[in-house]
C-alpha positions, 0 to 999 in steps of 0.5 A: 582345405580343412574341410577337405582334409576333414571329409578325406581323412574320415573316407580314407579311415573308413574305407581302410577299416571296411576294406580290412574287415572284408578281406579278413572275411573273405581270406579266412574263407579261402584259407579254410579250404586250403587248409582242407586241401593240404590235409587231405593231400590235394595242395602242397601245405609249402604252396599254402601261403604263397598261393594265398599272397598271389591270390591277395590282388585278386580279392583287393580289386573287388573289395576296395570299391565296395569298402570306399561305397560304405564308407561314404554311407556310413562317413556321411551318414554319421555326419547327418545325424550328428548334424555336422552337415547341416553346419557345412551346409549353413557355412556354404557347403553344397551338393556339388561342393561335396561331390568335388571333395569326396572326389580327391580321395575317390581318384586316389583310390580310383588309381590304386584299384586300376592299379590292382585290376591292370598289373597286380591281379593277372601277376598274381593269377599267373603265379597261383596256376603256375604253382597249382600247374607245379602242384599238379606235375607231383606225383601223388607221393610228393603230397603225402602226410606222414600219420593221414589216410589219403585218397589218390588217383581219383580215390582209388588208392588210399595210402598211408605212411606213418613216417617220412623223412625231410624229402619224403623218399623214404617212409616207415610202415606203409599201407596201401589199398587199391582197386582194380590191380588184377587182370581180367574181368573181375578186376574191377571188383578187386581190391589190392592191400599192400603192407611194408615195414618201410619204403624209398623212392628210386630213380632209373636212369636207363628209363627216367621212370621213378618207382617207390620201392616197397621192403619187407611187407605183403601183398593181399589180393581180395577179389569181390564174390570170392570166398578167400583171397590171395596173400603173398610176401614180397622183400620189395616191391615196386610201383611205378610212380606216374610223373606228369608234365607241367601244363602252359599257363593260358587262363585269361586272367593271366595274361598282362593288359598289354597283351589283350589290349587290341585283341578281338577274341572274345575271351580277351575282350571280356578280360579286358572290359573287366579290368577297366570296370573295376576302376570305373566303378570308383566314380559312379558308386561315388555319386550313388553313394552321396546321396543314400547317405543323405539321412534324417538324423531321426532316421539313423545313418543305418537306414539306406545302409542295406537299399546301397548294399544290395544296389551296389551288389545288383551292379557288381552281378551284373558286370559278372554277367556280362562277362561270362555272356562275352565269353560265351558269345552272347552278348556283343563286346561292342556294348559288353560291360559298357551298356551296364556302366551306362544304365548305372551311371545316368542312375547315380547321376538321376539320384544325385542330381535328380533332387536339385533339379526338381527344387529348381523346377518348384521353386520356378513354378512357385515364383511363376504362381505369385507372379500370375497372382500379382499381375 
């Protein structure tokens, strides 16, 4: 039991470090670009760390199998080279003795990403669209940022406001340039500029339409080829405000286990095979992972580091692989992911198994060979 509780407390230690530095990796990435969004008005900056706490499960799932991996290679690689494991394995430690024991903690962690992949990844999916589905059903004003150029409407209005109040209905000196406000065939080619020294948002009740009320600015029509443009000035104008309608929540990813368990579409069954591959991966990386660990202390523990790597790496692909050929319709969900876990799991068993059996065989033609020599 002290063995164990020795070998489990160094995975564990290892695998939270590992899988800490990964996430912190991979959310400051993700952070980065919606920052960005938020700058340039396409996200809400109040559904910025909402989103990035529903997006967490989704990241988990995918690193903590690879932080339990390196851990095991750097854990036990550290172990060979200051020849702890050589004194185990004097005192009676054996392969399969330590397959068992780095298998304690390998379930628990199994469990915490079967959890993570079953129920906490599609909650956390189906809050991120339900707040971009929010995000999407503002209009363009809901997102302004008081003293920042935006880009609107698919970049043909920019707009400006230098000061917005708390709700943003009203804003103090506007600016607002678009393409294509006049008729006929030129207007593509022309460009509206509108100023007012403030502005409010509106709501008509007969309607239900919302406008922004513009006051006291003027209207500038610049037509392309056209030597002089049109100036006028206006006490208020008004631009209809284009409200959209929050779409349904229908991405696979989305939906809770219970719901696509059962289901033949292909789409569902992929989800599916996914969900289950994350956990699946616990048990197979373990017995790839013993035995690159495995290492000459004149070799360094380093040395398999980058050959698991890029084997872990080249299994993960090909899960995503198969997936995106299921939903295509490419590849059969009868062997799906299933075919991949198989191909990979016969490999970890050769690489861990593959040197006793070989022992086993030598040393029985060794003993076959001084038989035959004294008969």
């Amino acid at each position: 039991m002290i063995v164990l509780r020795y070998l489990s407390r160094e995975l564990v230690q290892g695998w939270l470090a590992i899988s800490g530095v990964l996430l912190l990796i991979i959310v400051s990435g993700r952070f980065i670009k919606y920052l960005q969004q938020a700058a340039t008005g396409e996200l809400k900056p109040e559904f910025l760390f909402a989103i990035m706490g529903y997006r967490l499960p989704g990241f988990l799932e995918i690193i903590l199998p690879l932080g339990l991996f390196l851990s095991i290679l750097l854990a036990y690689g550290r172990m060979y080279v200051d020849s702890e494991m050589v004194v185990l394995e004097a005192c009676g430690m054996s392969r399969n003795r330590l397959l068992g024991y780095t298998l304690v903690p390998g379930l628990l962690i199994m469990l915490i990403v079967g959890f993570t992949s079953f129920v906490l990844s599609p909650w956390g999916a189906d809050n991120v669209e339900r707040i971009l589905n929010q995000q999407d059903a503002m209009t363009e004003f809901d997102t302004l940022t008081p003293g920042r150029f935006q880009s609107m409407a698919g970049g043909g209005r920019v707009t400006y406001a230098e000061e917005l109040n708390s709700d943003k209905s009203r804003m103090q000196n506007v600016f607002i340039a678009q393409q294509g406000q006049g008729k006929g065939e030129g207007s593509k080619g022309q460009l509206t500029v509108l100023l007012a020294g403030g502005g409010r948002i509106h709501f008509d009740e007969e309607s239900g339409k919302r406008y922004l009320l513009l006051n006291d600015g003027y209207r500038y029509d610049i037509a392309a080829g056209q030597p002089e443009g049109r100036q006028t000035q206006y006490d208020t104008y008004g631009i209809q405000m284009q409200d959209k309608e929050a779409r349904p929540v229908t991405k696979e990813n989305t939906l809770p286990t219970s719901e696509i368990v059962g289901r033949s579409e292909s789409r569902l069954q992929a989800e599916l095979q996914w969900r289950i591959s994350l956990p699946l991966l616990i048990p197979i990386i373990i017995l790839m992972a013993l035995p690159l660990a495995r290492v000459n202390p004149r070799q360094g523990r380093f040395l398999k580091l980058l050959p698991g790597v890029l084997l872990y790496l080249f299994y993960l692909a090909l899960l995503i692989a198969g997936r995106g050929a299921i939903e295509d319709g490419n590849l059969p969900p009868q062997i799906g992911l299933w075919g991949i876990h198989a191909f990979f799991g016969m490999l970890a068993v050769a690489m861990f198994f593959g040197p006793q059996v070989l022992m086993k065989i030598k040393a029985s033609g060794s003993s076959r060979n001084l038989e035959g020599a004294q008969g």
